[in-house]
C-alpha positions in Angstrom: 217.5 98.1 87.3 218.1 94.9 85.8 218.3 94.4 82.3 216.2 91.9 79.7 218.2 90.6 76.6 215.5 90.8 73.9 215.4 87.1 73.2 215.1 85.7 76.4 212.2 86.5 78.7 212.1 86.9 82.3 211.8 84.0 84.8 208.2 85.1 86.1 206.7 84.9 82.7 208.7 81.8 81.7 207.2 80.3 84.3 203.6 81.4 84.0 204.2 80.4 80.0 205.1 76.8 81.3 202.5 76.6 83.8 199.8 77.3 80.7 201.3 74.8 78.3 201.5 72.0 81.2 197.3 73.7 81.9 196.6 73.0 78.2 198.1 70.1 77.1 196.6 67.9 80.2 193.4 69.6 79.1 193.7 68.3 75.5 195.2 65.0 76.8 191.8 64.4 79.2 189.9 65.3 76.5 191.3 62.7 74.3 191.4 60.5 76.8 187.8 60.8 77.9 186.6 60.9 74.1 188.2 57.6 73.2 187.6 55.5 76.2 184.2 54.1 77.0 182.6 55.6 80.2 185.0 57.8 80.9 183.0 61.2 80.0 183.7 62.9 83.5 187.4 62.9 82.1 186.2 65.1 78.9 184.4 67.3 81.5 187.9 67.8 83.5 189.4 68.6 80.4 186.8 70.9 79.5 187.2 72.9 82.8 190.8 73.3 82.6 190.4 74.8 79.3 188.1 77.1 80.7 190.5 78.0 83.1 193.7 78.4 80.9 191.5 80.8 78.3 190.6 82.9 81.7 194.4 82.7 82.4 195.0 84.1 79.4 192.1 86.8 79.4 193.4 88.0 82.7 196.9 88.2 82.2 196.3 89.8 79.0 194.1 92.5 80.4 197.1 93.3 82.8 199.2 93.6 80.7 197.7 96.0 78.5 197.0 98.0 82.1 200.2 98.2 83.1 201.1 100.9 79.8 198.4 103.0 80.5 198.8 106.0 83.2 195.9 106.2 85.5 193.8 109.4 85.5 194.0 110.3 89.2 
């Protein structure tokens, strides 16, 4: 079994952290982007979708997590 030093997380979730922060912040920045140029509104409706898509990233990942303590009843 491989061992975790407390501080440091493991590569899989490192990676899925970084894949949400580069989700959210181009989110934000099309947002921005959209908001403060004229005629550009389908930008503010990418932006909108992709934080859609990072809060369902979230909602999913947090529900397996909290799965994976449980024992099943079967």
């Amino acid at each position: 079994m491989v061992e975790l030093s407390p501080g440091r997380p493991a590569a899989g979730r490192r990676s899925a952290t970084f894949f949400f922060l580069i989700l959210l912040s181009g989110a934000i920045a099309l947002i921005v982007i959209g908001a403060v140029v004229d005629g550009m509104l389908y930008l503010v409706s990418i932006g909108v979708l992709l934080l859609v898509v990072a809060v369902l990233y979230l909602l999913v990942r947090s529900i397996v997590r909290s799965r994976r303590g449980r024992p099943t009843a079967f």
